[in-house]
TIVO-2410 file (N, C-alpha, C; in nm, 3 decimals):
# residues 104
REC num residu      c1      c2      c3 atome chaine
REC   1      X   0.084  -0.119   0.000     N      A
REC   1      X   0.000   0.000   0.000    CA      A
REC   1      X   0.087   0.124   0.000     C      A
REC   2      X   0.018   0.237  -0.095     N      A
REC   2      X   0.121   0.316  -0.062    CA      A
REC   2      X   0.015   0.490   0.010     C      A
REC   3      X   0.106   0.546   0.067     N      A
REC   3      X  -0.016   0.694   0.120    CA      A
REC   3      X   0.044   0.746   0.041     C      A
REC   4      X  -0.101   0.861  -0.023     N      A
REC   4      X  -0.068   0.967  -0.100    CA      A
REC   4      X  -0.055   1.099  -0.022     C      A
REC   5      X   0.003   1.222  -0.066     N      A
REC   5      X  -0.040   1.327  -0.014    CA      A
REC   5      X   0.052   1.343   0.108     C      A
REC   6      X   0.084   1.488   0.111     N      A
REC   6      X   0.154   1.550   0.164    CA      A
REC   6      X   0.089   1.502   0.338     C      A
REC   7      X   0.202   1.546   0.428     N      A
REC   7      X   0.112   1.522   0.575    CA      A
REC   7      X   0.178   1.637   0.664     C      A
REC   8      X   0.062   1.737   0.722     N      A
REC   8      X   0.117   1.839   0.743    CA      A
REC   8      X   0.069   1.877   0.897     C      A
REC   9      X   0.180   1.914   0.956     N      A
REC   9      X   0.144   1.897   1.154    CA      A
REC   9      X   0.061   2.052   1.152     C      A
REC  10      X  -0.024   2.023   1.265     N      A
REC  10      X  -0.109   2.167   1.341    CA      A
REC  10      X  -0.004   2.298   1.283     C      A
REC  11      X   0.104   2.315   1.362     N      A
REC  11      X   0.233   2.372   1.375    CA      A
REC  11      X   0.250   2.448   1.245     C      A
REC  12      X   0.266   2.356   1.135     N      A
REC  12      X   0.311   2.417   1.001    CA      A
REC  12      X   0.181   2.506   0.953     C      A
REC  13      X   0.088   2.420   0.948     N      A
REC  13      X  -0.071   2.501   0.919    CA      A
REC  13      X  -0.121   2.649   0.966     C      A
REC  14      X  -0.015   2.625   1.113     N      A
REC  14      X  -0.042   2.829   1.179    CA      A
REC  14      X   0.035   2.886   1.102     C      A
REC  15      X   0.186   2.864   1.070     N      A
REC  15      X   0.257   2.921   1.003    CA      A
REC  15      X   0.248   2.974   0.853     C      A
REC  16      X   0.195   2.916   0.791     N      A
REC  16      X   0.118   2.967   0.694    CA      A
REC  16      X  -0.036   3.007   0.702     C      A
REC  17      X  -0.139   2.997   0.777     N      A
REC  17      X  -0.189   3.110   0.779    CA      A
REC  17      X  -0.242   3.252   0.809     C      A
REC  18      X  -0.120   3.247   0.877     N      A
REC  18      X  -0.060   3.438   0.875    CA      A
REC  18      X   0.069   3.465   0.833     C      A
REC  19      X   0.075   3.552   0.694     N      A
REC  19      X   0.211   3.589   0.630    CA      A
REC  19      X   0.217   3.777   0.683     C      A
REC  20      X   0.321   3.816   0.714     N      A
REC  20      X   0.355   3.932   0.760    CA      A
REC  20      X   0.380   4.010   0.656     C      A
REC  21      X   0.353   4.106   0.628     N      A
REC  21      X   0.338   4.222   0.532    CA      A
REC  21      X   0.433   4.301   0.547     C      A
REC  22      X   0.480   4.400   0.459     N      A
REC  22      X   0.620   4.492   0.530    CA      A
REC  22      X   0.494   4.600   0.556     C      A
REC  23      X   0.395   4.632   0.506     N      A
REC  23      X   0.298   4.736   0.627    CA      A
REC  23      X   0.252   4.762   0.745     C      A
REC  24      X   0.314   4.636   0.789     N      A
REC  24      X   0.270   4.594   0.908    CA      A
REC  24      X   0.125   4.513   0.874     C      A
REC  25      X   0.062   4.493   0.856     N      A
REC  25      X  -0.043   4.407   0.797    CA      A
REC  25      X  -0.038   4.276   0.766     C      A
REC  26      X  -0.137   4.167   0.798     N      A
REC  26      X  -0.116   4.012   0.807    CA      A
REC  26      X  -0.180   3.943   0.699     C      A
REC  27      X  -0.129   3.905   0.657     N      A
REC  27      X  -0.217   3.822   0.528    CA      A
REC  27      X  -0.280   3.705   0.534     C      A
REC  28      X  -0.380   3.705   0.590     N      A
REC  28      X  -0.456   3.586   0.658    CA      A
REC  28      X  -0.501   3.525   0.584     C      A
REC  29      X  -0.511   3.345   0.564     N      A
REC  29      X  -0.584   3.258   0.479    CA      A
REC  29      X  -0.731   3.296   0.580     C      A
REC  30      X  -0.864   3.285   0.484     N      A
REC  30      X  -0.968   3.337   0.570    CA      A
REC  30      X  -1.032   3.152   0.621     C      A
REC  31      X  -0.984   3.064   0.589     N      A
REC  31      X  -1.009   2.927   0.673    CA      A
REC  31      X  -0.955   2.891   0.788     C      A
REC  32      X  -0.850   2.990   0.863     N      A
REC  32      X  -0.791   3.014   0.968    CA      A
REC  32      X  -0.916   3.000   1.081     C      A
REC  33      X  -0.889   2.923   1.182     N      A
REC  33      X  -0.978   2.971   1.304    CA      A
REC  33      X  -0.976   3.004   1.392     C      A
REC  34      X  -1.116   3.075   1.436     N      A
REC  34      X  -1.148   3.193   1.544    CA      A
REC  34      X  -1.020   3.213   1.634     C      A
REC  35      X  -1.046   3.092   1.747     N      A
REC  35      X  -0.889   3.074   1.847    CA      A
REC  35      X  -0.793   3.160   1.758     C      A
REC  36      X  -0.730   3.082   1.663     N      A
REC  36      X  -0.582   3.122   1.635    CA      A
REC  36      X  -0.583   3.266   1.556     C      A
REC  37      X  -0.673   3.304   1.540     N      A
REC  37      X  -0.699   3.464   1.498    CA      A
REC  37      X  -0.721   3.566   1.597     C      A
REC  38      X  -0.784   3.500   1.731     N      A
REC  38      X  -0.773   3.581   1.836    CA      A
REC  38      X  -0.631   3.578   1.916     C      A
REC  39      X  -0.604   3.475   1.896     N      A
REC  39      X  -0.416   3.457   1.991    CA      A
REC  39      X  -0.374   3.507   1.900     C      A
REC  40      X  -0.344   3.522   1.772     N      A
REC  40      X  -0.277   3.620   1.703    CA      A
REC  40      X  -0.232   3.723   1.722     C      A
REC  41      X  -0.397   3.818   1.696     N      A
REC  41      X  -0.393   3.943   1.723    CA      A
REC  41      X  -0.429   4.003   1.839     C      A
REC  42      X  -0.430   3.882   1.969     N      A
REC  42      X  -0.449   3.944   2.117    CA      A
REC  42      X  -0.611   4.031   2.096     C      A
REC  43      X  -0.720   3.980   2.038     N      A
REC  43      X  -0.841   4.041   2.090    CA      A
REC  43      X  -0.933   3.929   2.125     C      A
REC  44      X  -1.024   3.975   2.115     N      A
REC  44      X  -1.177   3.863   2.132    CA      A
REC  44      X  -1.313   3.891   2.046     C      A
REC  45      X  -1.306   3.790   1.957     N      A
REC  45      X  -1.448   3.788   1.882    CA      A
REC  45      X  -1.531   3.731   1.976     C      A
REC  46      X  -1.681   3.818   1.952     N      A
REC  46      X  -1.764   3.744   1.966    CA      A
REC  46      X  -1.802   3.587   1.977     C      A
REC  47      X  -1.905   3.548   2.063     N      A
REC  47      X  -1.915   3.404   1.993    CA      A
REC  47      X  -2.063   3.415   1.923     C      A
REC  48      X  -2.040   3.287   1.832     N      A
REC  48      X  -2.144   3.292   1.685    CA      A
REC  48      X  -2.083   3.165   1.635     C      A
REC  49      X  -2.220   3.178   1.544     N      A
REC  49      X  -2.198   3.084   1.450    CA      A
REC  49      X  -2.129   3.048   1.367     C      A
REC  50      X  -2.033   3.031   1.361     N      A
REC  50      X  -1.945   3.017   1.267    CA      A
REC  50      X  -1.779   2.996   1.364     C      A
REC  51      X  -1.670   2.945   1.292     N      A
REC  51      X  -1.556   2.872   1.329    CA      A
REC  51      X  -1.448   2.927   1.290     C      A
REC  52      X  -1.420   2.987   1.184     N      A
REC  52      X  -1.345   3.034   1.069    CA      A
REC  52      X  -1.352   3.211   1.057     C      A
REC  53      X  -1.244   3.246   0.999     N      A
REC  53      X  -1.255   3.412   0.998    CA      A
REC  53      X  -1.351   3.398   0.856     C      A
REC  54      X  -1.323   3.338   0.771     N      A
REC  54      X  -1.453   3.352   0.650    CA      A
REC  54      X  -1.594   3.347   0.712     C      A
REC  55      X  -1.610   3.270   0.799     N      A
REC  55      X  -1.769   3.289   0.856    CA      A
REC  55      X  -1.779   3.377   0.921     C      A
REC  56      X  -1.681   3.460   1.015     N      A
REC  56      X  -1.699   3.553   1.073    CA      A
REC  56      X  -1.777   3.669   1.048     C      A
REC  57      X  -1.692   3.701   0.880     N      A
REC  57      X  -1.720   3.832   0.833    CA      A
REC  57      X  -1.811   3.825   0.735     C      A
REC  58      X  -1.864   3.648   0.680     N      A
REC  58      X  -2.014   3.642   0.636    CA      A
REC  58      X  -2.100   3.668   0.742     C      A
REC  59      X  -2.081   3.645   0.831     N      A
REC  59      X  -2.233   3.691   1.026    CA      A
REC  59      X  -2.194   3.827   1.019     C      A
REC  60      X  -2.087   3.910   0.992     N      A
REC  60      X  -2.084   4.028   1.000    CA      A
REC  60      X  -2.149   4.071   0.880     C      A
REC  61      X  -2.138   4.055   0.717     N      A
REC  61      X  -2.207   4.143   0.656    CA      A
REC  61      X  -2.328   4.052   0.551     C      A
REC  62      X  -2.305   3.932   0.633     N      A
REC  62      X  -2.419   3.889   0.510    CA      A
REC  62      X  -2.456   3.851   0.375     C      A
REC  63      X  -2.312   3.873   0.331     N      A
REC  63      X  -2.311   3.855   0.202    CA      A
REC  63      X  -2.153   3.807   0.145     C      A
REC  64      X  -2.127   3.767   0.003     N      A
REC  64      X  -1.985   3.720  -0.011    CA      A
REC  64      X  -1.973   3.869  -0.056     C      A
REC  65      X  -1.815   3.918   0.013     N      A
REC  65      X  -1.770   4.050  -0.003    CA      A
REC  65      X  -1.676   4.004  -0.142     C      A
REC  66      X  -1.653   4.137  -0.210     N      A
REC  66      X  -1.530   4.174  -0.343    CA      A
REC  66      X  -1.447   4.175  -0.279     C      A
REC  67      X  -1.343   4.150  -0.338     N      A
REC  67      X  -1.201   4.169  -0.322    CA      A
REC  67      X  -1.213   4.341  -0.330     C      A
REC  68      X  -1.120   4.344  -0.227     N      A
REC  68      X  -1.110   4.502  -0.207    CA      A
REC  68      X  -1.200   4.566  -0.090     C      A
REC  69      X  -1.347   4.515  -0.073     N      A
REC  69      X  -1.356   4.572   0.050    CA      A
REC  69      X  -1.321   4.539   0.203     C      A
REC  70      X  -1.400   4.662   0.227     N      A
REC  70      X  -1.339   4.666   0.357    CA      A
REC  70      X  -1.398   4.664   0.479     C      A
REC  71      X  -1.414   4.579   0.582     N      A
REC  71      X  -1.473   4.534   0.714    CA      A
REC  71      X  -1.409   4.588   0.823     C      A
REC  72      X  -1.500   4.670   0.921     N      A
REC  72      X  -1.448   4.708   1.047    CA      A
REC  72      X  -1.524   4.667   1.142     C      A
REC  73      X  -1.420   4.620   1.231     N      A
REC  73      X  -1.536   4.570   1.348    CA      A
REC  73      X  -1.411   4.535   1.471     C      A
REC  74      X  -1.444   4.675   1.536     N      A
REC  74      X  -1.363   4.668   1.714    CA      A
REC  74      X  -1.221   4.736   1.655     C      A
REC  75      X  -1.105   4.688   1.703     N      A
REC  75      X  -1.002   4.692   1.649    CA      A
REC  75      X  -0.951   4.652   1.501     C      A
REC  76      X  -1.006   4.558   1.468     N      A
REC  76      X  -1.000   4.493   1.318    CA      A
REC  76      X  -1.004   4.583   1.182     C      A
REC  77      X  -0.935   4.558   1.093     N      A
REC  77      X  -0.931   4.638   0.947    CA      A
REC  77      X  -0.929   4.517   0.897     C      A
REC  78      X  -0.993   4.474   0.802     N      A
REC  78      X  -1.010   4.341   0.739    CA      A
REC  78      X  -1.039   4.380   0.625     C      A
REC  79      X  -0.940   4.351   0.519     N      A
REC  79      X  -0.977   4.416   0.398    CA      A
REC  79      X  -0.945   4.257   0.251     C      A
REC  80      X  -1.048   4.234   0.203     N      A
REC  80      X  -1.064   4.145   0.118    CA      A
REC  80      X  -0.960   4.137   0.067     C      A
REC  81      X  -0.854   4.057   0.025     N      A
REC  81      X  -0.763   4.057  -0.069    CA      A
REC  81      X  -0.768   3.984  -0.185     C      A
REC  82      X  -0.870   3.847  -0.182     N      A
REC  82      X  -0.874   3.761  -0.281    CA      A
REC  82      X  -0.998   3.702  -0.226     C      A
REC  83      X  -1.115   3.634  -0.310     N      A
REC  83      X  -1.243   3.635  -0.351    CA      A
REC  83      X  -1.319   3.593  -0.468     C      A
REC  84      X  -1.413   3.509  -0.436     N      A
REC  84      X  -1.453   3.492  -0.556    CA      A
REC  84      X  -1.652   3.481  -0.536     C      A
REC  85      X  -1.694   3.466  -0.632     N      A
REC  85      X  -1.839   3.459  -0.630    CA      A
REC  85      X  -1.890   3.390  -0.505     C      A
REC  86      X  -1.784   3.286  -0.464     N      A
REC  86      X  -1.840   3.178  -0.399    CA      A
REC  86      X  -1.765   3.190  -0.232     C      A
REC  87      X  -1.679   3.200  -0.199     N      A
REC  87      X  -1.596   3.243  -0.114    CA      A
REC  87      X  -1.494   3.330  -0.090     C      A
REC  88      X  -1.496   3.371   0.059     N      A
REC  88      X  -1.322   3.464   0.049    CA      A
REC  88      X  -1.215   3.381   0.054     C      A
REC  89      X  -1.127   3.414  -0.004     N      A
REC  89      X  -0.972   3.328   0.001    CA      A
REC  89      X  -0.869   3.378   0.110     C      A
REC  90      X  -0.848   3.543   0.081     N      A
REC  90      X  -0.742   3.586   0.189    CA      A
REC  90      X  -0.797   3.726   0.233     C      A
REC  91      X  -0.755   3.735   0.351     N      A
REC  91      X  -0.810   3.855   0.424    CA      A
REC  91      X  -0.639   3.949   0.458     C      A
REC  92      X  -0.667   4.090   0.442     N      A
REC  92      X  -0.530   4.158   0.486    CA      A
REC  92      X  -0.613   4.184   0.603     C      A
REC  93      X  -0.517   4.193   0.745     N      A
REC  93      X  -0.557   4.236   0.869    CA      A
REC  93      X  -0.468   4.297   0.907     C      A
REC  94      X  -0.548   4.418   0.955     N      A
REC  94      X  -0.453   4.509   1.037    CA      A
REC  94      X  -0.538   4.612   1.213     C      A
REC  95      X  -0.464   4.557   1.292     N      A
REC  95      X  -0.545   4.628   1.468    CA      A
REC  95      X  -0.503   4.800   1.412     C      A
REC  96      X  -0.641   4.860   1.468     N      A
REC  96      X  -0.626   5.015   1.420    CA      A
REC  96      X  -0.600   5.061   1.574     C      A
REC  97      X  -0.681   5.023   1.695     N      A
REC  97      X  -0.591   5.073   1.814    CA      A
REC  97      X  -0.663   5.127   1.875     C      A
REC  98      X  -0.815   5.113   1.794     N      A
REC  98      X  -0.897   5.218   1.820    CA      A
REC  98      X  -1.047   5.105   1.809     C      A
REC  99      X  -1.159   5.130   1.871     N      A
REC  99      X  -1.277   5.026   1.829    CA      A
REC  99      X  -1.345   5.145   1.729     C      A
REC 100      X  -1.398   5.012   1.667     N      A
REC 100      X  -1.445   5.122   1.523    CA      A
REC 100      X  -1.625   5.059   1.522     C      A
REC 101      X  -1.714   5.126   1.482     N      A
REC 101      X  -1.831   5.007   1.442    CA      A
REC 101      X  -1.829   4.977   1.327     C      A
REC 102      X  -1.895   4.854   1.282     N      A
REC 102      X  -1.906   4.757   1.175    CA      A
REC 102      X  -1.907   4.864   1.070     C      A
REC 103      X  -1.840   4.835   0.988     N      A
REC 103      X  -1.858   4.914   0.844    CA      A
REC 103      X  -1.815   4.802   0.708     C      A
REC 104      X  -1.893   4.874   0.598     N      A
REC 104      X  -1.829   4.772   0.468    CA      A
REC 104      X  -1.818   4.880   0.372     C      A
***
């Protein structure tokens, strides 16, 4: 018998999904979850329905966002980076320092 496919520990999986930006800004895969997005960036989401920063910011606006906009909510700048009809792919994140209310 032989196994196919790569085999990849917890460990490696955080490490790629948050890449560091020279803006200071994080380039988040949006299948990342809640936990490791809050130990990240040292805040606290809500709890809700959803597991994942992609569900997050579908309970926040309800709809699949474009690439390019932009989500505020508390400290958070969450700005679409990649997207498609059907899901978000990557989120840029950046803490403003400041609580902001929900905006798109």
């Amino acid at each position: 018998e032989e196994i196919v496919g790569e085999i990849r520990d917890e460990n490696e999986a955080d490490e790629t999904a948050f890449a560091e930006l020279p803006d200071g800004s994080v380039l988040v895969d949006s299948r990342v979850e809640i936990e490791k997005l809050e130990a990240r960036f040292g805040i606290t989401i809500p709890e809700g329905k959803y597991e994942t920063l992609s569900g997050f910011i579908l309970h926040l606006i309800r709809k699949i966002p474009l690439t390019g906009d932009i989500i505020r909510h508390g400290e958070l700048e969450m700005i679409i980076a990649s997207a498609d009809e059907r899901s978000i792919k990557k989120v840029k994140i950046r803490t403003t320092g400041e609580t902001a209310p929900l905006k798109l």
